[in-house]
C-alpha positions in Angstrom: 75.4 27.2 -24.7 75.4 24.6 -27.5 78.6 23.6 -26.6 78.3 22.9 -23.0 75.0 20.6 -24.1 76.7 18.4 -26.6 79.3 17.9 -24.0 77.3 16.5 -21.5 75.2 14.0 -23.6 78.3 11.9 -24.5 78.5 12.2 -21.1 75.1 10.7 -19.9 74.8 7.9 -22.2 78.3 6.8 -20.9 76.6 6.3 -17.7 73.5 4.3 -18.8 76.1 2.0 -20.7 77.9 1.2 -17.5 75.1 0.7 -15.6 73.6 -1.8 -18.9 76.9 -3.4 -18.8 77.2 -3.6 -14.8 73.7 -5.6 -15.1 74.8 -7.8 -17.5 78.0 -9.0 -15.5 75.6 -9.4 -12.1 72.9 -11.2 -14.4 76.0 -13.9 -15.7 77.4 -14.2 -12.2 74.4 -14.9 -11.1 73.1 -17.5 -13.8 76.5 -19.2 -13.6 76.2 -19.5 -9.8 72.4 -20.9 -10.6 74.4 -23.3 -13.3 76.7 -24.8 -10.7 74.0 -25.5 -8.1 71.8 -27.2 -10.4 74.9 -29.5 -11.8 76.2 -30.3 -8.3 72.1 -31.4 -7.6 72.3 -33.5 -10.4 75.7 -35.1 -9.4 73.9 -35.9 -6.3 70.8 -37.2 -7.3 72.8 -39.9 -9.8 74.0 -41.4 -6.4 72.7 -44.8 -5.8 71.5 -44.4 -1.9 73.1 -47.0 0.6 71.4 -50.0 0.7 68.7 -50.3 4.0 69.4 -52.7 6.7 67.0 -55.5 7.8 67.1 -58.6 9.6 66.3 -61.2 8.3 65.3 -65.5 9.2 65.6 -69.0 6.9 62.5 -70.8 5.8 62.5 -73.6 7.2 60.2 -76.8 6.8 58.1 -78.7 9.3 55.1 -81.0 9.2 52.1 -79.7 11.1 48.9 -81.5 12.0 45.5 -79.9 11.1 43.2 -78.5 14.3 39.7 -77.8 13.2 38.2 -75.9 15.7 34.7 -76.7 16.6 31.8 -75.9 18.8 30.8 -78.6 21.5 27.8 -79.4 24.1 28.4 -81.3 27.0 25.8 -84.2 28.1 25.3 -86.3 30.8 27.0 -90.1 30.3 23.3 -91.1 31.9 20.6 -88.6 33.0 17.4 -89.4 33.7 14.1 -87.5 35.4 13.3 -90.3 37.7 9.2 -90.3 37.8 6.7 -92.9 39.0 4.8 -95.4 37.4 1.8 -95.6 39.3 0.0 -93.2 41.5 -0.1 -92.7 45.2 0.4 -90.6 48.3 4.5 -90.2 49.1 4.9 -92.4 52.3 8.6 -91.2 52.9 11.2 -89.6 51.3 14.9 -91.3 51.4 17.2 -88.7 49.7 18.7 -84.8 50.0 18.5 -82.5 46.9 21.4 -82.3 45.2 23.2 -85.6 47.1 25.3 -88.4 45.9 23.1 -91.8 45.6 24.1 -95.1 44.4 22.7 -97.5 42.3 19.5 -99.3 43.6 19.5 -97.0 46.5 15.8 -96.5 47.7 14.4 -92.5 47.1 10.5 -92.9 47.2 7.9 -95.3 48.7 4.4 -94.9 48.1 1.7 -95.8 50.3 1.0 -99.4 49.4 -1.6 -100.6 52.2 -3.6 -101.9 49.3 -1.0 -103.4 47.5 0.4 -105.2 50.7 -3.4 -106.8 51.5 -3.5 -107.6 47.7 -0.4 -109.9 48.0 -1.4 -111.3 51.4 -4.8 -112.4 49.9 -3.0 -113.7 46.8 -0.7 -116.0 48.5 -3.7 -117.0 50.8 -5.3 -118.6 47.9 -2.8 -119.9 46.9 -2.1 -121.9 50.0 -5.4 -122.9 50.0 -5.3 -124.1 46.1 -1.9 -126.1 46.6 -3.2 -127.7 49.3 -6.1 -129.0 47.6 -3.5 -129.9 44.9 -1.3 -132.2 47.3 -4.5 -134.0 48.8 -6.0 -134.9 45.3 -2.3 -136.0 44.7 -3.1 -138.3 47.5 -6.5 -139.5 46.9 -5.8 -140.0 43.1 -3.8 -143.4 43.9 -6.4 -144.4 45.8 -8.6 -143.5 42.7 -11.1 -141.7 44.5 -10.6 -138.6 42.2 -9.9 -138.0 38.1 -7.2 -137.0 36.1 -9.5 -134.1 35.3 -10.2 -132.9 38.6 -6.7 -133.1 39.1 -5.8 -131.4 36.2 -8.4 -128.7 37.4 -6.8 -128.0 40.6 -3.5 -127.6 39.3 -4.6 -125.1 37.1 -5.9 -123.0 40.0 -2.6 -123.1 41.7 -0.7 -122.0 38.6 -3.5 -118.9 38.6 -2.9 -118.3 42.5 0.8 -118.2 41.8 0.2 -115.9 38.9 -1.8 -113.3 41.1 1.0 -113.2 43.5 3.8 -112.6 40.9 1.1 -109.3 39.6 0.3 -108.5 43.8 4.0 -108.3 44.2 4.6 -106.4 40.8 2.4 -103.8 41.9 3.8 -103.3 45.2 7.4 -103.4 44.4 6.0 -100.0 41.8 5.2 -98.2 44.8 8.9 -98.3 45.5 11.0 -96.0 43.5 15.1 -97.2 43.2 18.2 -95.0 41.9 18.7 -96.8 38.2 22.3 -95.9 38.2 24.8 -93.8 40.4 25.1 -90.3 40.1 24.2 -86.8 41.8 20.5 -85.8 42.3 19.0 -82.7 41.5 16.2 -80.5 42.9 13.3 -82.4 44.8 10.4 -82.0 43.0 8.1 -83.5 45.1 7.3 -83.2 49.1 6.3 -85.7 51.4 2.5 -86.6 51.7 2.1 -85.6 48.4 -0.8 -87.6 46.0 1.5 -88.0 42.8 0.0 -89.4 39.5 1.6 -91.4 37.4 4.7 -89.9 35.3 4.9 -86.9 37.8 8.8 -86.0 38.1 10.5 -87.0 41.5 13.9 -85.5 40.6 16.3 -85.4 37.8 19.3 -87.9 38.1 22.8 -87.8 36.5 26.1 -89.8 36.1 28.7 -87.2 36.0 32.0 -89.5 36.6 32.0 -88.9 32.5 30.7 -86.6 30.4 29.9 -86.7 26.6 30.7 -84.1 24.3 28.6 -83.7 21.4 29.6 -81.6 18.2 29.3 -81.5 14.5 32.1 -81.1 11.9 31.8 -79.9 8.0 31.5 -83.3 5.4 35.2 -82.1 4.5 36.6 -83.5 7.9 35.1 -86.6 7.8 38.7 -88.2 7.0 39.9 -86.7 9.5 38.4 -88.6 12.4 39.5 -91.9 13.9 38.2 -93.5 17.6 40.0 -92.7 20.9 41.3 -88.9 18.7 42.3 -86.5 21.2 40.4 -83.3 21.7 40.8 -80.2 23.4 38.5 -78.0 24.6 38.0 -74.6 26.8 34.6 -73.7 28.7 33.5 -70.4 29.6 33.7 -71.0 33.6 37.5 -71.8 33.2 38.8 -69.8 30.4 42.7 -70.5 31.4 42.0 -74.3 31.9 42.0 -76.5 28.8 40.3 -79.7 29.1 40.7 -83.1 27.1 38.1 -85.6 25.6 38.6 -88.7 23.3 36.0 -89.6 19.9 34.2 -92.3 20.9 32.2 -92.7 17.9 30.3 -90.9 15.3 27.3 -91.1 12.7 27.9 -93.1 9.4 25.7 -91.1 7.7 25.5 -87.1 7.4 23.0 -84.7 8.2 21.3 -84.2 5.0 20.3 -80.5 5.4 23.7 -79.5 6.6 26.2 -81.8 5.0 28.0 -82.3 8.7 29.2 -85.2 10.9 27.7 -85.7 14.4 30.1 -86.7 16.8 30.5 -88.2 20.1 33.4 -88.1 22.4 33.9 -89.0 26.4 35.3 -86.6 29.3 36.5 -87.6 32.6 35.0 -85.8 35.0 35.4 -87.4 38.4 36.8 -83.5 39.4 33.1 -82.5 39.3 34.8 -79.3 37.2 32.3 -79.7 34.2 28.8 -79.8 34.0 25.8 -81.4 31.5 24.6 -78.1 29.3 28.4 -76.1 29.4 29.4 -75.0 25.7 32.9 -75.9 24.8 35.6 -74.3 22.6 36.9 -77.4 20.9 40.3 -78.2 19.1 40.0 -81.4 17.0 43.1 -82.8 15.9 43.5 -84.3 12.6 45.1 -87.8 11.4 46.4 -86.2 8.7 50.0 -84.2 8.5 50.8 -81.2 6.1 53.8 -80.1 4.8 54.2 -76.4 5.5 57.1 -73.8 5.6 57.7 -71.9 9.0 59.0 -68.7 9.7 58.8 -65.9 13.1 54.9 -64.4 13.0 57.1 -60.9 12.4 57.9 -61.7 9.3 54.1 -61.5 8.4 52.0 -58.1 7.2 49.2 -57.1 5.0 48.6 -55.3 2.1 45.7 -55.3 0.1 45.5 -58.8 -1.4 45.8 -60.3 2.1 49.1 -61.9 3.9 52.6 -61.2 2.5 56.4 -61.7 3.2 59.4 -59.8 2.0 61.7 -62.3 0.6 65.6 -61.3 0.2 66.5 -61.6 -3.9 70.4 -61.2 -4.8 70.7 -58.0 -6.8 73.2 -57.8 -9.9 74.7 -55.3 -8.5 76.2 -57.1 -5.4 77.1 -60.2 -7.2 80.7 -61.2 -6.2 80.8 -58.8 -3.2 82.0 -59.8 0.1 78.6 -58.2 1.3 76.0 -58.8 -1.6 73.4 -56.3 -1.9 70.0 -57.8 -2.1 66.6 -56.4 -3.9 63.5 -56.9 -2.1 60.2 -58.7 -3.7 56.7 -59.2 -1.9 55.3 -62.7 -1.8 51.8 -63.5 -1.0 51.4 -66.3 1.2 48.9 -68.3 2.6 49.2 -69.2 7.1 47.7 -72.0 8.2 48.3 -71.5 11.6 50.2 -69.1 14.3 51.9 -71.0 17.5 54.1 -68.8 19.9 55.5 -66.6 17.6 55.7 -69.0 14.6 53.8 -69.0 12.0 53.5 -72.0 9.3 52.7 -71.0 5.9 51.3 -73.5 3.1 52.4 -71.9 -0.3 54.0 -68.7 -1.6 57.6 -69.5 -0.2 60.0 -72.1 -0.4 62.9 -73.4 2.0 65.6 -71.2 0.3 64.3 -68.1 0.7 65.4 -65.5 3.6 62.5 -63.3 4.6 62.7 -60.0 6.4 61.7 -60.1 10.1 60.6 -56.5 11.2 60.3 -52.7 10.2 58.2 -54.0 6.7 56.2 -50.6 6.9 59.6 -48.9 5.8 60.0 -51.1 2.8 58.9 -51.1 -0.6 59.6 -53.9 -3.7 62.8 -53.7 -5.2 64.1 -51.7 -2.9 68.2 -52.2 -1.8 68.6 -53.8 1.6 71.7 -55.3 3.3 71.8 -58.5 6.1 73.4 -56.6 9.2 72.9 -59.5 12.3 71.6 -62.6 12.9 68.4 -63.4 14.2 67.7 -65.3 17.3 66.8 -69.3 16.5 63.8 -69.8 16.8 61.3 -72.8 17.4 59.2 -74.5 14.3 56.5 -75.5 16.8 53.7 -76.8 15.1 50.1 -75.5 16.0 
C-alpha cells in the first residue's frame, strides 16, 4: 500500500505544474498581445491629423461714410388753426372739410349788418366834412373866413377819414381769408353759429413740403452741413424709403441733453406723408472712414464680442507647394453690415485671409488648408 501512494503523488504534483506552467504561457501571450495593441495606439496617436479645409476671402480696404441713424417728427411747412378775431353769427360758409383752398380764398363771413351801417355813416360825414372843407377853401380868398376855422374843418375831415379806415377795418374782420394754400381739415364750426372771438374755424396746412424735425448727440455736430441728404422710413410704408435735405439747425445745444435740433425739408406734392408721422431716419455723414471689408460670413461671436479667423502660415508648411496654415482668432470691431459685406474698423489688416464659413468647427491654432476660391464679392459701403 505505501508503495502505490508514493507513486501517485509524483504523479499529482506533475499535473498542478503543467497546469501553473500552462497559465503562465496564456498570461504572456496574452500581455504581449495587450503590449502590441497599446504600441500600435501610440504609433497612431503620434500622427499629426490632416490639416482641415476652409475657404477662405482677402481683406480688402474701402472708405465708408458714417450713417447715424436717428428718430424724426414730421411737421407741417405752414399749419395754422384758422380762428376769428371778432365775434358774430356765421352768415355762410365757403369751404368743404378736408378740401384744397388757395391763398386768400374766402372760408367764413360773419354777419356784419352793423359794420356795413358803421362805414356808410362814416363816409357820410365825411362827405359832409370835406364839403365844408372845399367851401371855406372858397370863401377864405374872399376872406370871409380864418385860417383857424379853416384849419378846424380840415381837421374834421382827417377824423371822418380816420373813422372810415376803423368802419372798414372792422368789417373786412368779419371776413375770414385762407392765409396760405393748403388742405383744410375738419369744420369746426356750423352755419348760423354765434362764435366768440378766438373760436377755431378749422385747422389749415401746407403739405407741398414737409419738415422733419430730429435731434442728434453733441458728437455729430461735425457731421452736418446744409442741403445733407437723409433717408428715412415711416411706419405706413415700411418698404418705401423716403429722402429729405438739412435745411438748418440750432447753433446752440440743448443744455439738458447735450443734442443738436435739426430741421430738414421733404417734398411731398405725392400727398404720401403726413404732419405727426414718426420717421426712421439715416443721416449721412461728411466725413469718410477708412475701414477693412470682408463677406458678413466671415463674422461670429464668442464671448468678448465679434471675431474673425485669420489664416497664419505654419512652420510646418513653409516651402510646400500647398502650405499648411495655423488658425488665430481676432477680435474686431463692424461698423456696419451692407448686403452681405461687412466693414470692420480695427483688429485686421489688408493682408490677412480670413475664413468664410463652418467657424463653429474651428478652434485657435488649429491646421487648416485653402481648398477653392471664393466668389468676388462687392466692398459696398453702408
Amino acid at each position: 500500500m505505501s508503495d502505490r501512494t508514493s507513486t501517485r503523488k509524483p504523479r499529482l504534483w506533475l499535473r498542478l505544474l503543467l497546469v501553473i506552467l500552462l497559465l503562465i504561457i496564456m498570461s504572456s501571450a496574452l500581455g504581449y498581445k495587450k503590449f502590441l495593441q497599446i504600441q500600435d495606439q501610440i504609433a497612431q496617436g503620434s500622427q499629426v491629423p490632416p490639416p482641415i479645409s476652409v475657404t477662405v476671402a482677402p481683406v480688402k480696404s474701402a472708405q465708408w461714410e458714417r450713417r447715424v441713424k436717428a428718430i424724426g417728427t414730421l411737421v407741417a411747412f405752414q399749419g395754422v388753426d384758422v380762428t376769428t378775431e371778432v365775434s358774430g353769427v356765421i352768415k355762410s360758409i365757403n369751404f368743404e372739410s378736408g378740401g384744397e383752398i388757395k391763398k386768400g380764398s374766402l372760408l367764413v363771413e360773419l354777419d356784419n349788418r352793423t359794420e356795413t351801417a358803421n362805414l356808410e355813416s362814416a363816409r357820410a360825414r365825411y362827405n359832409a366834412d370835406n364839403s365844408q372843407y372845399r367851401r371855406l377853401l372858397k370863401l377864405k380868398d374872399q376872406s370871409f373866413v380864418t385860417s383857424n376855422d379853416i384849419d378846424t374843418q380840415a381837421s374834421l375831415v382827417d377824423i371822418a377819414e380816420a373813422q372810415i379806415n376803423v368802419a372798414r377795418a372792422a368789417l373786412e374782420k368779419k371776413q375770414i381769408f385762407a392765409p396760405f394754400s393748403g388742405k383744410l381739415g375738419i369744420r369746426q364750426v356750423d352755419l348760423g353759429e354765434y362764435v366768440a372771438p378766438g373760436t377755431n374755424i378749422v385747422t389749415l396746412l401746407s403739405l407741398d413740403n414737409l419738415y422733419l424735425d430730429f435731434t442728434l448727440p453733441e458728437s455729430n455736430f461735425n457731421d452736418l452741413v446744409i442741403d445733407q441728404a437723409i433717408e428715412f422710413a415711416v411706419r405706413s410704408y415700411p418698404d418705401q424709403v423716403f429722402s429729405a435735405r438739412v435745411e438748418t439747425w440750432n447753433p446752440q445745444l440743448d443744455a439738458n441733453t447735450r443734442n443738436i435740433a435739426i430741421r430738414a425739408v421733404v417734398d411731398n406734392r405725392s400727398r404720401l406723408l403726413a404732419p405727426g408721422m414718426f420717421a426712421d431716419m439715416t443721416v449721412r455723414s461728411r466725413r469718410q472712414q477708412a475701414v477693412k471689408t470682408i463677406p458678413e460670413t466671415a463674422i461670429f461671436y464668442n464671448i468678448y464680442g465679434e471675431a474673425v479667423y485669420v489664416l497664419e502660415q505654419s512652420s510646418e508648411g513653409e516651402g510646400k507647394p500647398s502650405p499648411d496654415y495655423r488658425l488665430a482668432a481676432r477680435k474686431v470691431e463692424v461698423a456696419y453690415r451692407n448686403n452681405g459685406v461687412a466693414g470692420v474698423t480695427s483688429g485686421i489688416e489688408t493682408t490677412d485671409l480670413v475664413v468664410t464659413s463652418g467657424q463653429l468647427k474651428l478652434y485657435p491654432s488649429l491646421r487648416v488648408a485653402i481648398v477653392d476660391d471664393v466668389p468676388e464679392y462687392q466692398s459696398n459701403q453702408q
